[in-house]
C-alpha positions as CSV (number, residue, x, y, z in Angstrom):
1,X,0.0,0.0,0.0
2,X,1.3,3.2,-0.9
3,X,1.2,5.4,2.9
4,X,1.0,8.7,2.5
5,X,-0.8,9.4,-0.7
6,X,-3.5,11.7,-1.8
7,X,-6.6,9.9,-1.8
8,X,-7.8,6.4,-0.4
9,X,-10.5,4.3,-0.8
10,X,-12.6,1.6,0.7
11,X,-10.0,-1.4,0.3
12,X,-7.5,0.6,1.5
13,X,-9.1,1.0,4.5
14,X,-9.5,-2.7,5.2
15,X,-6.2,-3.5,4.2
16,X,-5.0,-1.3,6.8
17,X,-6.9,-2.7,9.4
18,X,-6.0,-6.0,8.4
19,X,-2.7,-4.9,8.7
20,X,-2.8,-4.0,12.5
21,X,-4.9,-6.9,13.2
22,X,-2.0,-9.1,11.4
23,X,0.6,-11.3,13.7
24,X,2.8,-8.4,12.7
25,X,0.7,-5.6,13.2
26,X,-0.4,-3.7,16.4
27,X,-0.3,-4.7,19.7
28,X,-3.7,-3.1,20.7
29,X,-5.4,-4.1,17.9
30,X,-4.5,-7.5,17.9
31,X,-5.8,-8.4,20.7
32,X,-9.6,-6.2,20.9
33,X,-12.6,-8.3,20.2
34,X,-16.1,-7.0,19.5
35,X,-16.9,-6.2,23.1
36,X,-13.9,-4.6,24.1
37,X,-14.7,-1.7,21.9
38,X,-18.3,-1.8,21.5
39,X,-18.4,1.6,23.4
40,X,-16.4,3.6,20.7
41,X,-19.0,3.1,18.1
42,X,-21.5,4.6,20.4
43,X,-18.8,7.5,21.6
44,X,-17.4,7.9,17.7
45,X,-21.2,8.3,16.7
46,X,-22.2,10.6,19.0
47,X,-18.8,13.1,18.2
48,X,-20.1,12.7,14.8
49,X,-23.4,14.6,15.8
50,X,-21.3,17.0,17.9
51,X,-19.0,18.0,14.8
52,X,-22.2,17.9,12.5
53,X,-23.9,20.4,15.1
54,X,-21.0,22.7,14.9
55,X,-21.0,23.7,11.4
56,X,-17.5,22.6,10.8
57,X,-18.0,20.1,7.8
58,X,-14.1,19.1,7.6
59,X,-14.7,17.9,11.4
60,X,-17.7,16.3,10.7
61,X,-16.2,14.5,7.7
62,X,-13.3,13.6,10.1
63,X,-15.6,12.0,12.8
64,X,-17.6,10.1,10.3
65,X,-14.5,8.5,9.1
66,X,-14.2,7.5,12.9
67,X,-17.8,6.0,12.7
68,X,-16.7,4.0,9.3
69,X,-13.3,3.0,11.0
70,X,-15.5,1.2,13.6
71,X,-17.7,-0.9,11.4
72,X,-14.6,-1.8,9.9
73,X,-12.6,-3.0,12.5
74,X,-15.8,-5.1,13.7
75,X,-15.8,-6.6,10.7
76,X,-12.0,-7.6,10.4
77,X,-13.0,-8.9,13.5
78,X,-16.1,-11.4,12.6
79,X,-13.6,-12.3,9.9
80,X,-11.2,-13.6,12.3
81,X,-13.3,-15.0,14.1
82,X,-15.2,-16.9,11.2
83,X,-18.7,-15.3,11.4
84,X,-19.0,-12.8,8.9
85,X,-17.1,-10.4,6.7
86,X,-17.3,-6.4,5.2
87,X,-19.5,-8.2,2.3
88,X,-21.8,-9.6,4.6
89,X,-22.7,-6.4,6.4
90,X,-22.6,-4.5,2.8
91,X,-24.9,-7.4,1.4
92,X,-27.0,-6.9,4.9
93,X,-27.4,-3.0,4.4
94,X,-27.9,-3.5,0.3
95,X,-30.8,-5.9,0.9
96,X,-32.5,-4.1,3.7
97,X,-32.3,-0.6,1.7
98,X,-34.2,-2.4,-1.3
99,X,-36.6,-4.2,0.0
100,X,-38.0,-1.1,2.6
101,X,-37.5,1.3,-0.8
102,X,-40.3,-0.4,-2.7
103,X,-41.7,2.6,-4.1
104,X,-38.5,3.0,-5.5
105,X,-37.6,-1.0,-6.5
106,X,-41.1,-2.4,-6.4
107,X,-44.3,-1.8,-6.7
108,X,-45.5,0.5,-3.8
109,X,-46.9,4.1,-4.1
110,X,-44.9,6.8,-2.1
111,X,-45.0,11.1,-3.0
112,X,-44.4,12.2,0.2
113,X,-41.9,12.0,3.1
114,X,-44.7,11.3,5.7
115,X,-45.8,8.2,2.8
116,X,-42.3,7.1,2.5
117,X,-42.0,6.5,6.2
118,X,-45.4,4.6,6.4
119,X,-43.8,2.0,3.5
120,X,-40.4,2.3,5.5
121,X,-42.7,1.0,8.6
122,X,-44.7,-1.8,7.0
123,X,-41.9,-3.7,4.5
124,X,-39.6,-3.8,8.5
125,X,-42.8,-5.1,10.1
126,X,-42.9,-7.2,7.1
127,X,-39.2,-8.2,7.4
128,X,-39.4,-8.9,11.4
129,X,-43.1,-10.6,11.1
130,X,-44.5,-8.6,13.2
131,X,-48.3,-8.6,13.6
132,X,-49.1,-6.2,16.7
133,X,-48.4,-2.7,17.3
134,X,-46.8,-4.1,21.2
135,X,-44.2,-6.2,18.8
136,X,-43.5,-3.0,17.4
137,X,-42.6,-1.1,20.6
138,X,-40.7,-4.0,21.8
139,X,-38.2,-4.0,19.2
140,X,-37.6,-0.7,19.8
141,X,-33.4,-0.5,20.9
142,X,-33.5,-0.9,24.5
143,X,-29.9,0.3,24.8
144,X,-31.3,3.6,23.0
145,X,-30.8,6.6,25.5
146,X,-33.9,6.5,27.5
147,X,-35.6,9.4,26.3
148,X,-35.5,8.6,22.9
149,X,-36.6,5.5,23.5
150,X,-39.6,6.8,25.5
151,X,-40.3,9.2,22.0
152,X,-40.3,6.5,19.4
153,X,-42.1,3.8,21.5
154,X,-44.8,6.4,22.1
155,X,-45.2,7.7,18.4
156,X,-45.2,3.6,17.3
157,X,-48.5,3.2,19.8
158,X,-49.9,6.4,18.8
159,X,-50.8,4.7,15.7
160,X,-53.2,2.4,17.2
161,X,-55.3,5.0,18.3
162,X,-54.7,4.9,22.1
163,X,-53.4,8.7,22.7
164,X,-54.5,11.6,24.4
165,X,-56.8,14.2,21.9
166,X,-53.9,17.5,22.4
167,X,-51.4,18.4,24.4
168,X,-53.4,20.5,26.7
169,X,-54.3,16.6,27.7
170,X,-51.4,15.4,28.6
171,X,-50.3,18.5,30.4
172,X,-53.1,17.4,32.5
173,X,-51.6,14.1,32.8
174,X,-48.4,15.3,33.4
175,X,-49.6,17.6,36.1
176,X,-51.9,14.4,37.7
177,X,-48.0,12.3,37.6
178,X,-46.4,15.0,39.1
179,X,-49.1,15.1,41.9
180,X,-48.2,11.3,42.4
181,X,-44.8,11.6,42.7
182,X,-45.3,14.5,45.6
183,X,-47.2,11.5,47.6
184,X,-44.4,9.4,46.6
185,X,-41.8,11.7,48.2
186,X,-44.1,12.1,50.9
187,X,-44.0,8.5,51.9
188,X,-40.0,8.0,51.2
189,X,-40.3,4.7,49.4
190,X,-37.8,4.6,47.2
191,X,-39.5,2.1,44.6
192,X,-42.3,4.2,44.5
193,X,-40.4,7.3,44.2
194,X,-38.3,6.3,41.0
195,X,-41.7,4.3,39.5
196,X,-43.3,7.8,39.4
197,X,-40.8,10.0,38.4
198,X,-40.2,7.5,35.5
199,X,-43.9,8.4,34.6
200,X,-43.5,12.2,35.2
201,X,-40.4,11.9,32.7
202,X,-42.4,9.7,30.3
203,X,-45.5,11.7,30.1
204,X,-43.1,14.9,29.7
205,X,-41.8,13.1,26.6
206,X,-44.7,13.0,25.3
207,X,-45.4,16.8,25.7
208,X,-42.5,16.6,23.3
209,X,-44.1,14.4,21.1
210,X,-47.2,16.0,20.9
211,X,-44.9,19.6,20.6
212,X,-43.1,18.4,18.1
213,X,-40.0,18.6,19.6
214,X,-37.0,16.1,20.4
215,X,-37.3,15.4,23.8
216,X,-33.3,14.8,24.1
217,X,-32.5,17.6,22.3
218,X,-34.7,20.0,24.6
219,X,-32.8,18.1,28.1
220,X,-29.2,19.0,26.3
221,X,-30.4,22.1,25.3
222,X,-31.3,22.9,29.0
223,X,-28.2,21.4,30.3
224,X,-26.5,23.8,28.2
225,X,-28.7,26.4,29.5
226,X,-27.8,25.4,33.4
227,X,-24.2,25.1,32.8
228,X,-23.9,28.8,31.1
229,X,-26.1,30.1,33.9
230,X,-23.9,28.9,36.4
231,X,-20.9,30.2,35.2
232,X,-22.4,33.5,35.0
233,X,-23.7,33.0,38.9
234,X,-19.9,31.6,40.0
235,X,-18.1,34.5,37.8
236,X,-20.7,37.6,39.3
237,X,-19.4,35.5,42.7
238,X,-16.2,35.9,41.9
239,X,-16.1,39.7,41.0
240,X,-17.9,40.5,44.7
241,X,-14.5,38.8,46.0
242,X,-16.9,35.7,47.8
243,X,-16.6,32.2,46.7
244,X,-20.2,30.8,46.0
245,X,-20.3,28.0,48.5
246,X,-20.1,31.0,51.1
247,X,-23.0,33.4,50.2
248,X,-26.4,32.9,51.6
249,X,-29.3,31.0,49.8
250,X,-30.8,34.6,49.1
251,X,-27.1,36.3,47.9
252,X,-26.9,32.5,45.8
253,X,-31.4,33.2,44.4
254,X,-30.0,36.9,43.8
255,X,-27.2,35.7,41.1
256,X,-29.3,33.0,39.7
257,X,-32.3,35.4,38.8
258,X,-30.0,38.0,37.1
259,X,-28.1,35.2,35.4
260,X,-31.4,33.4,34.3
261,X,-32.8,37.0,33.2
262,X,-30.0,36.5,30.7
263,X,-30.9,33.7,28.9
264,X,-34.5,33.3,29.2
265,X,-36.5,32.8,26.2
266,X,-39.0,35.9,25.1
């Protein structure tokens, strides 16, 4: 191979891995196996987002090559190991794209987004034979991050009719869940505690849902929002010459208001 030159491609890629993974290779990657780095496609991914987010399309092109280096590397592994290859997860990926496209390889009518994601829906239940909405909403990823996974399992059973009319409904809900969990505190059982709050937290999704709004984009969004408001409240701390963990609860309310002034939405 020649290192070092302009432009690579696909096989070069492999070969390289290949060529780490080789009794002459590296070290490190010699020795990893599919579950001791599992947790870098999920990291890689997730940069990936982060650098897409940013509006820097060289970093973004730089973390999806991350992302590609890990299906790779998974698949140099299953082809030491002897269960499956780069072709079989191309062939996997090939097939499934065809067969859920069938207004575009088949048969099936689709003009719209909203139709293409209808076809999308039935050729997978098709593919999985499912025949119940509750199949549906159990196949949902349960290692997705909990409140996306509360989103899409709520959208899937939404289509069986069983939903509140508006959101003005489930802000009702919300506010009856939120009433539980206040009785729940009050009795200090800790199962009951966390079984409610679960349901405040899911019926809040839903809010989302109903909004039209991610609900894990709207948490990190406020995360955000806390983290700059609290460096505003420990800098204004700062200046009056009193560390933070010092000042009263009412000199601490005083900061927060004027640094939450700053930020709120109109």
């Amino acid at each position: 191979m020649n290192i070092g030159k302009k432009d690579y491609t696909f096989d070069d890629l492999i070969g390289i891995i290949k060529m780490l993974r080789s009794e002459d290779g590296c070290p490190w990657d010699r020795v990893q196996t599919h579950d001791s780095v599992k947790m870098n496609l999920i990291e890689e991914s997730y940069e990936a987002i982060e650098a897409l987010d940013s509006g820097d399309k060289d970093a973004f092109a730089d973390e999806l090559g991350d992302v590609l280096l890990q299906v790779v590397f998974h698949s140099c592994i299953g082809e030491s190991d002897g269960t499956f290859t780069i072709n079989d997860v191309l062939r996997h990926v090939c097939d499934k794209m065809i067969s859920r496209h069938t207004h575009i390889f088949g048969t099936d009518k689709a003009a719209t987004p909203e139709e293409v994601l209808d076809t999308w829906d039935k050729n997978k239940q098709k593919e999985k034979g499912n025949t119940s909405i509750t199949q549906d909403l159990k196949d949902v990823c349960s290692y997705l991050p909990a409140l996306m996974r509360a989103q899409k399992v709520s959208k899937k059973s939404a289509k069986s009719g069983l939903d509140w009319e508006n959101i003005s409904d489930v802000l009702s809900q919300l506010k009856s869940e939120i009433k539980e969990l206040e009785d729940a505190i009050a009795s200090g059982n800790t199962a009951y505690i966390e079984d409610e709050l679960g349901d405040v937290i899911f019926t809040a999704v839903n809010v989302a849902r109903f909004a039209d709004i991610k609900a894990e984009t709207a948490l990190n969004h406020s995360t955000d929002k806390f983290i700059t408001r609290f460096e505003a409240v420990e800098n204004a701390a700062e200046a009056l010459g009193k560390p933070l963990s010092e000042m009263t609860a009412d000199e601490q309310d005083k900061l927060w208001k004027e640094a939450k002034a700053q930020t709120d939405i109109v």
